[in-house]
C-alpha positions, 0 to 999 in steps of 0.5 A, spaced: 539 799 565 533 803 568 530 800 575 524 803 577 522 804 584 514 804 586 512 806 594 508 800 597 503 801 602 507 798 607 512 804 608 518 799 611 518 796 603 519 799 596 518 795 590 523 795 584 522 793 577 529 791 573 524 791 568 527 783 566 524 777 569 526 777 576 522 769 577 519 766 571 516 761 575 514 762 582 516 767 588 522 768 594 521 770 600 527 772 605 526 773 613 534 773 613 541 773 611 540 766 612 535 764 608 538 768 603 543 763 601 541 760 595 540 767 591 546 770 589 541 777 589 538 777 595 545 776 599 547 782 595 542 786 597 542 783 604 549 786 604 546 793 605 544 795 612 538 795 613 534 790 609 531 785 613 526 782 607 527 781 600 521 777 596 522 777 588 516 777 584 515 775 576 517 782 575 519 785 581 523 786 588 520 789 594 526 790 600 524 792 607 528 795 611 529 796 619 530 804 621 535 808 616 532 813 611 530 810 603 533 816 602 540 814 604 539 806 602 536 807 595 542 808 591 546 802 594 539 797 593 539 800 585 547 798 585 546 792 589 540 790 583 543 792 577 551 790 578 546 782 579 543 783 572 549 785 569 554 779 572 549 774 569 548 771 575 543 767 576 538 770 581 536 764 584 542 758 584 541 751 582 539 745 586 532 746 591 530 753 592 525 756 596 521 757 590 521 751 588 517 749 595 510 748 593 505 753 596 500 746 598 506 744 602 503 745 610 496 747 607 491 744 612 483 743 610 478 738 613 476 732 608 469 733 605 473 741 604 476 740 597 471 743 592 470 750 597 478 750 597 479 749 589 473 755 589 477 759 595 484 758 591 481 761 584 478 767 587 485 768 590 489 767 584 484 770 579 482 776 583 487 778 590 494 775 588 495 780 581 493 786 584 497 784 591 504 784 586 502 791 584 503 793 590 509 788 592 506 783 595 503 775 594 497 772 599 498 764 598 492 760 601 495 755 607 488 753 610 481 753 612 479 751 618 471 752 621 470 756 616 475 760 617 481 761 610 489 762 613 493 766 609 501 766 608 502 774 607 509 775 603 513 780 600 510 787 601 505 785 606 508 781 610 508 786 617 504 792 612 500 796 617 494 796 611 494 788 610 489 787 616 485 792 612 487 789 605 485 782 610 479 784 612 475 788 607 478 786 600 479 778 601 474 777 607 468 780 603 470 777 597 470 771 599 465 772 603 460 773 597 463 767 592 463 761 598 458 762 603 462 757 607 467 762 609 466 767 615 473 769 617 479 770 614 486 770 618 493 772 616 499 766 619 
């Protein structure tokens, strides 16, 4: 088995891509050795010292680290990766799961909002959530609120020191531009 390795903008995280499907459906975010419970995978890899994030994407697994060197940690995440995939296990076990809690739980919108939010969740699925996974990461709608869009950022970019950039500049002027409703935009 061959993992490949991919720097993120967020220098505290590395992309892995197995190169198998890591989630056919879906995305998991974990915080902690807690959350951590219902994936076999991330509890391997919440074992290594260090790691104090693991998101799993369609393809890929970014891990992010408290201190330490990747240079030191790399090995034991790629032994840690490929002795899941070679157990057979799955990578999230059965029963609810963390990616199976919809993404429209907790949004929040006002009433009469409904056709700017459909637009605003198209423009973040068709044009910010695929190149957001090329670099780790996934940005999924929570709210929109006096013209103000709240997004939940994951895997990559959550605590990336680029996202406020990323926010900002790429997401807020694109949704500027296509819903004219929307002012501002907002990381939870």
């Amino acid at each position: 088995m061959f993992i490949q390795t991919e720097a993120t903008p967020n220098p505290a995280t590395l992309k892995f891509l197995p190169g198998k499907i890591v989630m056919d459906k879906g995305t998991a975010d974990f915080r902690d050795q807690t959350d951590a419970e219902a994936s076999p995978l991330a509890s391997r890899l919440f074992a290594v010292p260090g790691v104090t994030g693991v998101y799993f994407g369609y393809d890929f697994i970014t891990v992010t680290k408290s201190g330490g060197d990747w240079q030191h940690m790399k090995p034991a995440i790629l032994g840690s990766i490929m002795e899941h995939f070679m157990s057979g296990q799955p990578v999230m076990d059965g029963g609810t799961t963390t990616a199976e809690i919809s993404d429209e739980e907790g949004e929040f919108y006002e009433d009469g909002d409904e056709t700017v939010v459909a637009t605003i969740k198209e423009l973040l699925e068709t044009r910010v959530r695929p190149a957001v996974a090329q670099d780790g990461g996934d940005i999924t709608f929570k709210g929109f609120k006096d013209g103000t869009v709240y997004l939940n950022m994951k895997g990559a970019c959550s605590g990336c020191p680029s996202s406020t950039a990323t926010l900002k500049h790429g997401v807020q002027n694109l949704l500027r531009h296509f819903v004219p409703e929307v002012q501002a935009v907002e990381a939870l």
